[in-house]
RODO-2510 file (C-alpha; in nm, 4 decimals, decimal comma):
residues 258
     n   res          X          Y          Z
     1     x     0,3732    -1,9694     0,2558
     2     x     0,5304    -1,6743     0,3548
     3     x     0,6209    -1,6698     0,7646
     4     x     0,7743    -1,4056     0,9668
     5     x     1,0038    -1,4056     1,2903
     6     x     0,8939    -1,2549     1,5523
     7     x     1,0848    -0,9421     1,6794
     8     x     1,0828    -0,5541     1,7174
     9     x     1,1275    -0,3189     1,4765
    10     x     1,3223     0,0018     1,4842
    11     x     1,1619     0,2676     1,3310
    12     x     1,3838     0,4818     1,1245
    13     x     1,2781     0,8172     0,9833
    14     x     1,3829     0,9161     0,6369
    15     x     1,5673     1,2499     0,5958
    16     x     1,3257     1,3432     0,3188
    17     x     1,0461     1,2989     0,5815
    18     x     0,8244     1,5694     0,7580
    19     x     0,8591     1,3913     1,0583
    20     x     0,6298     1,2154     1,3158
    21     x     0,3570     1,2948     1,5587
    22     x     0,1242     1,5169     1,4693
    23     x     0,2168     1,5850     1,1433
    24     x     0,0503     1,2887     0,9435
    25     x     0,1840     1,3816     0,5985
    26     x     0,5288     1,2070     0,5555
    27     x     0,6557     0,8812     0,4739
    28     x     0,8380     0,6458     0,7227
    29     x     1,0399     0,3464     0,6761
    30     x     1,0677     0,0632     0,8904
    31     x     1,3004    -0,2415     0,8972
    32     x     1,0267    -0,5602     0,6863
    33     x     0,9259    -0,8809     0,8561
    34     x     1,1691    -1,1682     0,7358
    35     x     1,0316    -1,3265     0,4285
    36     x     1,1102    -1,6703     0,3613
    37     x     1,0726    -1,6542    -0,0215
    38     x     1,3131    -1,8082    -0,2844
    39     x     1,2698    -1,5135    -0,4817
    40     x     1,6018    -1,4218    -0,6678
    41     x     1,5484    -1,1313    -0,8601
    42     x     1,8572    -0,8466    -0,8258
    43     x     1,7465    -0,5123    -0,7041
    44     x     1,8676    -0,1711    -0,8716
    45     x     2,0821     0,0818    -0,7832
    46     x     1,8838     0,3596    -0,9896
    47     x     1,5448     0,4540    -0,9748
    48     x     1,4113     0,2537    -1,2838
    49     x     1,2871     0,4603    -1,5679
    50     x     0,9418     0,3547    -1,7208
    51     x     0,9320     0,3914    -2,0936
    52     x     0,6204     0,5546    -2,2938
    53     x     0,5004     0,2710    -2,4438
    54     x     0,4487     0,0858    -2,0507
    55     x     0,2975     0,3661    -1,9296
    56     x     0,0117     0,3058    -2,2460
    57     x    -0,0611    -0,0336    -2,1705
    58     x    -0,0978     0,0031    -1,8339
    59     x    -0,3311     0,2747    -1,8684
    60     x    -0,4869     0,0143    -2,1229
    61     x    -0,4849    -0,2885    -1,8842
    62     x    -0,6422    -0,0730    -1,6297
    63     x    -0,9498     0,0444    -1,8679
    64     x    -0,9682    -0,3329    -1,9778
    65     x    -0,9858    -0,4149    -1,6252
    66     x    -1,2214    -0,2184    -1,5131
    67     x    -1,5107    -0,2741    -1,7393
    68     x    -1,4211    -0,6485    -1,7223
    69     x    -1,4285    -0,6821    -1,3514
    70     x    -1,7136    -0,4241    -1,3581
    71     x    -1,7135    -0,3158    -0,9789
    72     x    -1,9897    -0,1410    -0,7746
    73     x    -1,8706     0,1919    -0,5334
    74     x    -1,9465     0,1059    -0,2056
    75     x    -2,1185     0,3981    -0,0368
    76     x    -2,1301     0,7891    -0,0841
    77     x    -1,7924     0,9555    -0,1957
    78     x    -1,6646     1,1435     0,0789
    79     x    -1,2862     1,2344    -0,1172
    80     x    -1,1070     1,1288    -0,4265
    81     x    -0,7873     1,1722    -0,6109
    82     x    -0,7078     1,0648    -0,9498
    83     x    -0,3313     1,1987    -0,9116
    84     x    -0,3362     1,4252    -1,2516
    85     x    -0,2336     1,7211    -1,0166
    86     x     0,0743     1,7192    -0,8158
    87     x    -0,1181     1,9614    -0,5772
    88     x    -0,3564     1,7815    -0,3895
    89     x    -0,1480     1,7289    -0,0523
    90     x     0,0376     1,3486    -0,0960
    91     x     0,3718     1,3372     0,0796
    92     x     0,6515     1,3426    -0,1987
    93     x     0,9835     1,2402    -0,1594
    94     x     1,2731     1,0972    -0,4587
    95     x     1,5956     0,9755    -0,2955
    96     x     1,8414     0,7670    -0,4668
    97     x     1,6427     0,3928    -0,3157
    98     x     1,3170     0,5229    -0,2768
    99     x     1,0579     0,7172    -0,4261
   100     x     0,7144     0,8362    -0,3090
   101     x     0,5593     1,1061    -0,6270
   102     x     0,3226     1,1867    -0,8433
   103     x     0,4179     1,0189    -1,1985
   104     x     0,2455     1,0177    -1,5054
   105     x    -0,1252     1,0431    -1,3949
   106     x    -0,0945     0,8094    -1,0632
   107     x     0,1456     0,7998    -0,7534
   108     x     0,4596     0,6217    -0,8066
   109     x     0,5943     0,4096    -0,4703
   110     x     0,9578     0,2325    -0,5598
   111     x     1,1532     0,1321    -0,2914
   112     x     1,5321    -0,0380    -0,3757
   113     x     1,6068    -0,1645     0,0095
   114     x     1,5182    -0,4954     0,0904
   115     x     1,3282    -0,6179     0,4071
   116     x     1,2027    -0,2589     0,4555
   117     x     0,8413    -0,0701     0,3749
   118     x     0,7700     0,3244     0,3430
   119     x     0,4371     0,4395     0,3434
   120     x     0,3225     0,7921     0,2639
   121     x    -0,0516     0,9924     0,3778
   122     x    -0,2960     1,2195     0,1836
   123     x    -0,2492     1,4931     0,4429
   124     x    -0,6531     1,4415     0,5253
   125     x    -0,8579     1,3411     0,8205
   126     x    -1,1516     1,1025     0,8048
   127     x    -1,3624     0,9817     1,1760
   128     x    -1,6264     0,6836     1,1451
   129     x    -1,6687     0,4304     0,9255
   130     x    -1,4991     0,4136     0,6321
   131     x    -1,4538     0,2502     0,2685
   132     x    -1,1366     0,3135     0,0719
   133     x    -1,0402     0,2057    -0,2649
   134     x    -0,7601     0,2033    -0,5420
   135     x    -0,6165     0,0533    -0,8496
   136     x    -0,2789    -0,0576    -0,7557
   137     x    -0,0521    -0,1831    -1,0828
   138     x     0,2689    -0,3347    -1,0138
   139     x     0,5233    -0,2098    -1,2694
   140     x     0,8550    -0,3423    -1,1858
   141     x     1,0210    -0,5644    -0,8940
   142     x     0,9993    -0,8457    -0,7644
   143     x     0,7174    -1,0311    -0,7312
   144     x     0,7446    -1,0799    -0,3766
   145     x     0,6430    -0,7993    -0,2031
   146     x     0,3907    -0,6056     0,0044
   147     x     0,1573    -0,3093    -0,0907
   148     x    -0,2046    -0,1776    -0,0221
   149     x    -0,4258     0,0620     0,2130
   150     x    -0,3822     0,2394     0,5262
   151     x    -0,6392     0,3782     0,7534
   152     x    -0,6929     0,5142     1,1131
   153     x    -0,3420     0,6854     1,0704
   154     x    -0,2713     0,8565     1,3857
   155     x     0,0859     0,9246     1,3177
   156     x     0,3946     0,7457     1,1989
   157     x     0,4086     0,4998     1,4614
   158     x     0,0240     0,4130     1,4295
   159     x    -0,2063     0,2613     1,1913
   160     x    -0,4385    -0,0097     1,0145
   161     x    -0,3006    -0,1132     0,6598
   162     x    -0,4435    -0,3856     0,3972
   163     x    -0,1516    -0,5748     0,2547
   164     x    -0,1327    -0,7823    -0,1047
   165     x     0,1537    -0,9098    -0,2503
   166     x     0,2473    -0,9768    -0,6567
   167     x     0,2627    -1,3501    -0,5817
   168     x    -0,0719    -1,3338    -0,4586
   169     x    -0,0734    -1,3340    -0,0236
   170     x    -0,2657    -1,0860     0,1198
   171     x    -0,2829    -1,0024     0,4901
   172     x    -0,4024    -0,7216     0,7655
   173     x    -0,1554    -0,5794     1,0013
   174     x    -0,1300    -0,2488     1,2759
   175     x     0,1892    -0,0647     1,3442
   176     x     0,1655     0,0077     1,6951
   177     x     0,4400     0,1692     1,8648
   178     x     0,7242     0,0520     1,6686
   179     x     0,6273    -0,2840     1,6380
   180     x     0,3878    -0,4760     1,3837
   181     x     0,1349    -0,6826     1,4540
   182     x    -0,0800    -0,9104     1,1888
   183     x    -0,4292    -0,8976     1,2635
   184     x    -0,5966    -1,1582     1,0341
   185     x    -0,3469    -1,4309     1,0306
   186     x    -0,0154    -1,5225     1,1672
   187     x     0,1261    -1,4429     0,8742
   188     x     0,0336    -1,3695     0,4987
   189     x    -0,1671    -1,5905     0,3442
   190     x    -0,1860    -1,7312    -0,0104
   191     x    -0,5424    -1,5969    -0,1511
   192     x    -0,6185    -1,6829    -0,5515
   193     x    -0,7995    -1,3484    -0,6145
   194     x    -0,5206    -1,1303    -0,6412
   195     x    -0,3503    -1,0865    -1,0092
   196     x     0,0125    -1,1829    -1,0138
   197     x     0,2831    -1,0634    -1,1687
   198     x     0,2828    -0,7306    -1,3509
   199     x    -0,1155    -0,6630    -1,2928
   200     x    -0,3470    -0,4544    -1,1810
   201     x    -0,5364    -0,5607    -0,8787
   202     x    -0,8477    -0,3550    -0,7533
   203     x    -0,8173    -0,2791    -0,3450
   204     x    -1,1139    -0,1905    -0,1016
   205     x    -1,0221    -0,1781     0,2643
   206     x    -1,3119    -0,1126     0,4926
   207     x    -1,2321     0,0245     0,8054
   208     x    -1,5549     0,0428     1,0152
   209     x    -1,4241     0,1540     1,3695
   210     x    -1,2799    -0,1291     1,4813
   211     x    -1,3875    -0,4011     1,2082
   212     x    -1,1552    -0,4238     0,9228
   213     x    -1,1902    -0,6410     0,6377
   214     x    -0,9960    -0,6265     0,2964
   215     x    -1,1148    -0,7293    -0,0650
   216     x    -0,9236    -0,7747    -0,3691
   217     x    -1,0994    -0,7828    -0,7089
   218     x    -1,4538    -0,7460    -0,5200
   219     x    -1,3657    -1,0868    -0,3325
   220     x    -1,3147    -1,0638     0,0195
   221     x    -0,9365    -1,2059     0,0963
   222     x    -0,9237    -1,1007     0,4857
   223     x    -1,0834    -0,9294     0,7928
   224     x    -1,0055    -0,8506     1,1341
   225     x    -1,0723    -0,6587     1,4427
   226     x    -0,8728    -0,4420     1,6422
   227     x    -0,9872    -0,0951     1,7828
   228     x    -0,6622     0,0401     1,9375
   229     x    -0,6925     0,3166     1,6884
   230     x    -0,9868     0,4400     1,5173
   231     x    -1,0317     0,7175     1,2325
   232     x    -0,7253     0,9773     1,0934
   233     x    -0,5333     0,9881     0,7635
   234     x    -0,5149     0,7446     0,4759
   235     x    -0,2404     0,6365     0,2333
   236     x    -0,0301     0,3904     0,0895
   237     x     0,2391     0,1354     0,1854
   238     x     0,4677    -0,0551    -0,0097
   239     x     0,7691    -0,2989     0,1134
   240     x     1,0607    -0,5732    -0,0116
   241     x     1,1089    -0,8651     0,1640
   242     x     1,4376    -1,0870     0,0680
   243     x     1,5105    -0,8615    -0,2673
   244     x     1,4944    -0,4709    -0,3114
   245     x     1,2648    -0,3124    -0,6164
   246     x     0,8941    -0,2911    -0,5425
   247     x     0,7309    -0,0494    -0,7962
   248     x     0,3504     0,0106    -0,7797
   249     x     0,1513     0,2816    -0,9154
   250     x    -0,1183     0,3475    -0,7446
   251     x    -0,4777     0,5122    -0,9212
   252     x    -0,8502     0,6470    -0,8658
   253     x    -0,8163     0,6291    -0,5141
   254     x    -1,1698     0,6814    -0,3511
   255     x    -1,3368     0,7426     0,0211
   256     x    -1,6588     0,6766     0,0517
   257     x    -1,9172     0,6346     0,3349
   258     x    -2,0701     0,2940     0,3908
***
């Protein structure tokens, strides 16, 4: 099981970043909870190139997947972004350990550092309840990691987010004035819905003022309740625990209303 110290973090903005407060379009790194994982995999020290041929059967698996799992929206779509224009407002940043970008029909998230997690916003603004979903497809890195859904994203130092992980834990957290908090367990939880490995793994995070709850694969995997924050921007996070090299494209990322 994966278990966490407890202790503050210190939030460190990225020079690539638009900054904090108001502006809710940037990406923000903060130092990860400790993981406890035996994981051993080396991180690199270039961003990892993805050849042709991966990018096909991904784009396969995800097709495959999709009619297989057949999934129901949830609601009326409010907003949508399929990622096959690098125009439509997501933060973008490429430094030389981390990259947040449109790639190749989706948006790319790799981050080299270990025990750290970025997270980057649409640049929208969404009040009441809520129902957001994605197609998230690891594609290189370790397998134990962190990556899913924010909501009610008031600014860098405040926000609901959905966590999975590629060995298949799943959890929901805040980040609440430089510190985290996990909402729905005391720490991340093994769950046997989530694909493992190099997969693709369907996300919905519901964030109905206050009452959050997270499925994976149309199974529910978590919920909680917390209203210190309630409607704002939406995005993405993705973080390392012991070993650097989380890679996850993310895909037909929805809004709906309930």
């Amino acid at each position: 099981m994966k278990r966490y110290l407890p202790m503050l973090f210190i939030l460190m903005v990225s020079s690539a970043a638009c900054g904090t407060g108001a502006n809710n379009n940037g990406s923000v790194e903060t130092q990860a909870p400790i993981s406890f994982s035996t994981a051993t995999k080396s991180s690199s020290t270039e961003t990892p190139n993805i050849s042709v041929l991966a990018l096909t059967q991904i784009a396969e698996q995800t097709l495959e997947y999709q009619a297989t799992r057949n999934l129901q929206p949830q609601g009326n779509l409010i907003w949508s972004d399929t990622f096959n224009s690098d125009t439509s407002g997501w933060y973008r940043m490429n430094e030389t350990d981390r990259v947040s970008d449109y790639f190749s029909g989706g948006y790319r998230m790799w981050l080299d550092k270990p025990r750290y997690d970025i997270w980057a916003t649409a640049g929208q603004s969404f009040q009441g309840p809520i129902s957001i979903e994605v197609d998230a497809t690891k594609i290189g890195g370790t397998d134990d990691n962190d990556f899913g859904i924010i909501c009610d994203y008031q600014d860098a130092e405040n926000f609901h987010v959905g966590l999975i992980s590629s060995d298949g834990y799943t959890a929901i957290a805040k980040y609440q004035n430089q510190a985290w908090e996990y909402l729905s367990s005391d720490s991340m939880v093994s769950v046997d819905a989530i694909y493992q490995g190099e997969a693709t793994n369907h996300i919905r995070f519901d964030c109905m003022d206050g009452e959050l709850t997270l499925y994976v694969n149309g199974i529910l995997i978590a919920n909680a309740f917390d209203d210190s924050f309630m409607g704002g921007d939406v995005g993405f996070q993705v973080g390392n625990f012991d070993t650097g090299g989380v890679d996850i494209l993310f895909d037909n990322f929805e809004v709906r209303i309930p």
